[in-house]
C-alpha positions in Angstrom: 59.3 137.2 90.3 58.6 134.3 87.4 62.3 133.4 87.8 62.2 132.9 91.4 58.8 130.9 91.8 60.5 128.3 89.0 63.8 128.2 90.7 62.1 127.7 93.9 59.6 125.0 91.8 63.1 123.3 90.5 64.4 123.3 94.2 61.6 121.1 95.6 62.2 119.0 92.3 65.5 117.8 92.8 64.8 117.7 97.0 62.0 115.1 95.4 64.3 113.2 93.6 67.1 113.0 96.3 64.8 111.8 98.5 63.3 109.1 95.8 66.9 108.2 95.1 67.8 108.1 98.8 64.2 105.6 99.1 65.1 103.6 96.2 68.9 102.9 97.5 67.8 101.8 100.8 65.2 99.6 98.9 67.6 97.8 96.8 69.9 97.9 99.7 67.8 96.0 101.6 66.7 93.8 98.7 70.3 92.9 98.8 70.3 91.5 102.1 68.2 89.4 102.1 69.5 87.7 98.8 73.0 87.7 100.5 70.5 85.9 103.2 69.8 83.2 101.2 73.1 82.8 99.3 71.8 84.2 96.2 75.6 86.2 95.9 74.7 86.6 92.3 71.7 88.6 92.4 72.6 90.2 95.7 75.5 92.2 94.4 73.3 93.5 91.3 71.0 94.4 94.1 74.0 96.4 96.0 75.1 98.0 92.4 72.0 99.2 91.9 71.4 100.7 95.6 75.2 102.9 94.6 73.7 103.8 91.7 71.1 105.4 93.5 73.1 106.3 96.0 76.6 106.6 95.1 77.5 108.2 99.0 75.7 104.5 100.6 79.2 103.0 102.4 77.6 100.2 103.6 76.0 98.7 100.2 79.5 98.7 99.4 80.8 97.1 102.0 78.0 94.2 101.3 78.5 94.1 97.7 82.5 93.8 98.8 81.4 90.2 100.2 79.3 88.9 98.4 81.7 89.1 95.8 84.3 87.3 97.8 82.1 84.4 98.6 82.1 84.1 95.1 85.7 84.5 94.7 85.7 87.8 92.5 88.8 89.3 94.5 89.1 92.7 92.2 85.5 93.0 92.4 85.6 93.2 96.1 88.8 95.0 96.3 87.1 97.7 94.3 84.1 98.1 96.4 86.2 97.8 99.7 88.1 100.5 98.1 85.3 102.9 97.8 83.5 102.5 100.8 87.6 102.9 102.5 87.0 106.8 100.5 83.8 107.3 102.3 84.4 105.8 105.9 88.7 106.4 106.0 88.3 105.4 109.7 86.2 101.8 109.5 88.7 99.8 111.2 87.2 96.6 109.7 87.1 98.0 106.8 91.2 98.7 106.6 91.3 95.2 107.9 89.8 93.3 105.0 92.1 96.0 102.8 95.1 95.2 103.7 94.4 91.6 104.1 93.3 91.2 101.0 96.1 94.1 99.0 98.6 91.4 100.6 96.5 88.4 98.9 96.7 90.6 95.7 100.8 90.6 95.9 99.8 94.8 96.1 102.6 94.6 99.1 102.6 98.4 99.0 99.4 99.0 99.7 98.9 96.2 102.0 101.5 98.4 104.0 100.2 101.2 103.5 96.9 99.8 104.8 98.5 97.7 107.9 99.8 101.3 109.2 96.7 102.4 109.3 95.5 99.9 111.3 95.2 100.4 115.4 94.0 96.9 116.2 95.3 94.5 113.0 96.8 91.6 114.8 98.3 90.4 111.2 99.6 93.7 110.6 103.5 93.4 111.6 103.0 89.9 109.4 101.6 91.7 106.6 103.9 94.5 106.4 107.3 92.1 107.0 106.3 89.8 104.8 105.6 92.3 102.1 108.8 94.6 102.4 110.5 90.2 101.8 108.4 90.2 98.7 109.7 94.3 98.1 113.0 93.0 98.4 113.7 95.6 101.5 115.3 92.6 104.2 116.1 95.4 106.4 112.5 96.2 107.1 111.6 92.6 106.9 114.0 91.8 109.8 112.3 94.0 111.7 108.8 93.3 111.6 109.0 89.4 111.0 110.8 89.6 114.4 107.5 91.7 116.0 105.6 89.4 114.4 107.3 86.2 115.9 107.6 87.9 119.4 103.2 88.2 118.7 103.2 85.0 117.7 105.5 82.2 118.1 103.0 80.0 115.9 103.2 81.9 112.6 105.2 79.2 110.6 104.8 81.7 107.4 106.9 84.5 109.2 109.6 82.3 110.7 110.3 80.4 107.1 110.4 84.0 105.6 112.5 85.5 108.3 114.7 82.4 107.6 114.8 83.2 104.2 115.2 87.1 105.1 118.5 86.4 106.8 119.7 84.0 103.6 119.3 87.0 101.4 121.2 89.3 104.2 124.1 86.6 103.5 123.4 85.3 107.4 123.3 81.6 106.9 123.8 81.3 110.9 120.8 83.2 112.2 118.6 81.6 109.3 119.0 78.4 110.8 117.1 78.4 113.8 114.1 80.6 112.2 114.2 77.4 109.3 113.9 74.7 112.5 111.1 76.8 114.0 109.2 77.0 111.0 109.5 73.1 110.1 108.5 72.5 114.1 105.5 74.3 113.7 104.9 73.1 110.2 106.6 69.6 109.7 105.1 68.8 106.5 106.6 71.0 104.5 109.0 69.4 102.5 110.7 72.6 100.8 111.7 74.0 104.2 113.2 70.9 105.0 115.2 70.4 101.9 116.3 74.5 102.0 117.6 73.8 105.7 119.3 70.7 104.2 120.9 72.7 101.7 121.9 75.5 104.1 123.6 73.0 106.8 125.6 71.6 103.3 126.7 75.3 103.0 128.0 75.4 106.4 129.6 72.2 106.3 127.6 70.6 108.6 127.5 68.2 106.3 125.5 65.0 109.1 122.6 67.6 109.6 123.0 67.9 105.5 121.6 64.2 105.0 119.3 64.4 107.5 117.2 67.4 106.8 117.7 65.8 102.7 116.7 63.0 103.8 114.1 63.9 105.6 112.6 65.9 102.9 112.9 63.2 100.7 110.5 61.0 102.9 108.5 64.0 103.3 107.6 63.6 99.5 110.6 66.7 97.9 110.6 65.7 94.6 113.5 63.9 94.3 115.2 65.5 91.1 118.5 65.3 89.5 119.8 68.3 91.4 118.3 66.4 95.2 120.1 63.4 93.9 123.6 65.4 93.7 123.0 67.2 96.9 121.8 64.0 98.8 124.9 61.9 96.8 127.8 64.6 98.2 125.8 64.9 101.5 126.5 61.1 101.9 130.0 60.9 100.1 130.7 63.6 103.6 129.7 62.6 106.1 131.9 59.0 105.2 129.4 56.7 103.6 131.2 56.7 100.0 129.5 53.7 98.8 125.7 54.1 98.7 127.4 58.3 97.7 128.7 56.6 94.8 124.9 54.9 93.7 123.3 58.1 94.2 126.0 59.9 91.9 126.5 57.7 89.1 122.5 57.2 89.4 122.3 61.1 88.1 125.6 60.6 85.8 123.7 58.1 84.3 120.8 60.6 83.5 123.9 62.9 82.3 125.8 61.2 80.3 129.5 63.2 80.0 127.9 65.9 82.1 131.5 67.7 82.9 130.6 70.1 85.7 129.0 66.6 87.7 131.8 64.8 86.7 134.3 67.2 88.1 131.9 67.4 91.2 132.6 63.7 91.6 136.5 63.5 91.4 137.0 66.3 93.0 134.5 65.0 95.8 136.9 61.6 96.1 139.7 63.7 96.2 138.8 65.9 99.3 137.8 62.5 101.0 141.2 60.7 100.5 139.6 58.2 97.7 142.7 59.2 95.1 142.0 56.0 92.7 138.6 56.7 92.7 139.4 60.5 91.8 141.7 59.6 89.3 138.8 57.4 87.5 137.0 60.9 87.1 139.5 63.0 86.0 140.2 60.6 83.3 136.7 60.4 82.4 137.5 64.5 81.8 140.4 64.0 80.6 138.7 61.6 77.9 135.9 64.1 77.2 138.5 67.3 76.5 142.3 66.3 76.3 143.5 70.3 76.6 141.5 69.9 80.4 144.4 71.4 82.3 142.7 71.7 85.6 141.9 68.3 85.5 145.5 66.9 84.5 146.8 68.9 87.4 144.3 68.0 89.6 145.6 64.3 88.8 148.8 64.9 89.4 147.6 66.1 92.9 146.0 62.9 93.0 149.5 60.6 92.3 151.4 62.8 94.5 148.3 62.3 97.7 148.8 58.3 97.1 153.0 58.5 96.8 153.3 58.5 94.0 154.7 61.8 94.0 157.7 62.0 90.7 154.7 61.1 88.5 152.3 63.1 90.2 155.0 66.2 89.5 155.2 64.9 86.3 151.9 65.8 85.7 151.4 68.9 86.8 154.1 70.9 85.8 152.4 69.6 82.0 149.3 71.0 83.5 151.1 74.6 84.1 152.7 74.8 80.8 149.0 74.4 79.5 147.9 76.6 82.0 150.2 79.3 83.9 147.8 80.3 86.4 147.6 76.3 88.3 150.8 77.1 89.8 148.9 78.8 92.6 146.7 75.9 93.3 149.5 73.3 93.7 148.2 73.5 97.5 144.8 73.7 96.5 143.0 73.6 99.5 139.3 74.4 98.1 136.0 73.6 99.8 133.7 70.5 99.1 131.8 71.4 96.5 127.8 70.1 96.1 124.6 72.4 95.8 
């Protein structure tokens, strides 16, 4: 009988201090409020930590002390009470919203998918998740959902760019093109879309839309580096305006003194283009540098032989073979312009 009155005694103990806990959780909960009120974020998410403590089952304190904590810029803070209150309330749509916005702001792609899947009403979602499986490194998926995203919204700039990008990695330079010229319409300040389209119309050999989009970039503020220079020298050399080519080329050689590979670039440039003295000028630059340079003897004799003067031209590049058995192939070398 002792042992029941005290277990019924310790019953209506704890029931009293649930129900002070409970009190004192919904007091600092409130408390919270009206700090967040007033923009003391601070002080309000102390408030909210101490109204879990009480209650550790109070979603909504949670929630609160999730932004507070994002007005003041403490992302893991809030992720973590997002997190929780996600455990107690799995279906808060809102709730999954701000998750899987701000997983995808964390770079945590896979739980920003997870959390986009979730989610009924997330107009961002299909961005979300295609723009995460990009940053996975799974194009297939990314297709996919950049394309819902587009058909959603033809505005999104961010998903046409990375759906060009998408299609670059799936080695389909044709079909990145117009997502590229649909991002830069919507967004035509952004000079690193511009100067990637330059580079990907260069790869194609469309070598007039080249300069422009180069160009373009260029005046767009691209920082205009050693490696723009070359791409905006060759773009120039072909599309036929050899001369101002040449000043942005030798510009850049001058910052690489007996750079090979640029030199190289540059005679073999001249060479594709039908400028054979200016080619040989370069190949005896290499020639100069390294005197066993077989490719580039041969290359010269290519050269003699393209301006008649075709006995020395032989001349020269049956030495080159001799050196170098495997140039007989490439006595009609008929490479691509090279550049990028």
């Amino acid at each position: 009988m002792k042992n029941f009155i005290l277990a019924i005694f310790s019953l209506l103990f704890s029931c009293c201090l649930f129900s002070q806990d409970k009190d004192s959780a919904q007091y600092y909960y409130k408390k919270g409020l009206e700090e967040k009120s007033a923009r003391l974020f601070a002080v309000a998410g102390k408030s909210f930590d101490k109204a879990t403590s009480f209650d550790p089952n109070l979603a909504e304190a949670y929630i609160e002390n999730g932004n507070v904590n994002m007005e003041m810029r403490r992302v893991d803070a809030s992720l973590g009470n997002f997190a929780r209150a996600y455990e107690l309330q799995p279906s808060n749509g809102d709730l999954i919203k701000k998750l899987a916005g701000l997983y995808f702001d964390n770079r945590q792609f896979q739980k920003a998918i997870d959390m986009s899947q979730k989610c009924n009403d997330c107009p961002e979602a299909f961005h979300i998740m295609g723009m995460s499986y990009y940053n996975l490194e799974d194009y297939g998926r990314a297709e996919s959902l950049l394309l819902k995203a587009i058909n959603k919204d033809d505005k999104d700039a961010d998903a046409a760019y990375t759906l060009g990008r998408t299609y670059l990695e799936l080695e389909n330079e044709k079909k990145a093109i117009p997502q590229y010229q649909h991002a830069i319409a919507l967004e035509p300040d952004k000079n690193v879309w511009i100067y990637e389209l330059g580079l990907i119309y260069y790869s194609q050999e469309d070598y007039s839309n080249a300069l422009k989009y180069i160009n373009m970039a260029g005046e767009k503020g691209y920082n205009k580096t050693n490696d723009y220079n070359e791409n905006l020298g060759f773009a120039q050399v072909y599309t036929g305006d050899a001369g101002n080519g040449m000043k942005t080329l030798n510009s850049v050689l001058d910052k690489k003194p007996n750079n090979r590979e640029l030199i190289n670039n540059i005679a073999y440039a001249m060479y594709e283009t039908k400028r054979y003295d200016d080619a040989l000028t370069y190949y005896q630059k290499l020639l100069e540098l390294n005197t066993n340079d077989a490719s580039s003897l041969f290359m010269a004799g290519m050269a003699f032989q393209r301006k008649g003067e075709k006995e020395k031209g032989q001349k020269l590049c049956d030495k080159a073979i001799e050196m170098d058995p495997s140039l007989t192939k490439n006595r009609q070398k008929k490479d691509g312009p090279i550049g990028l």
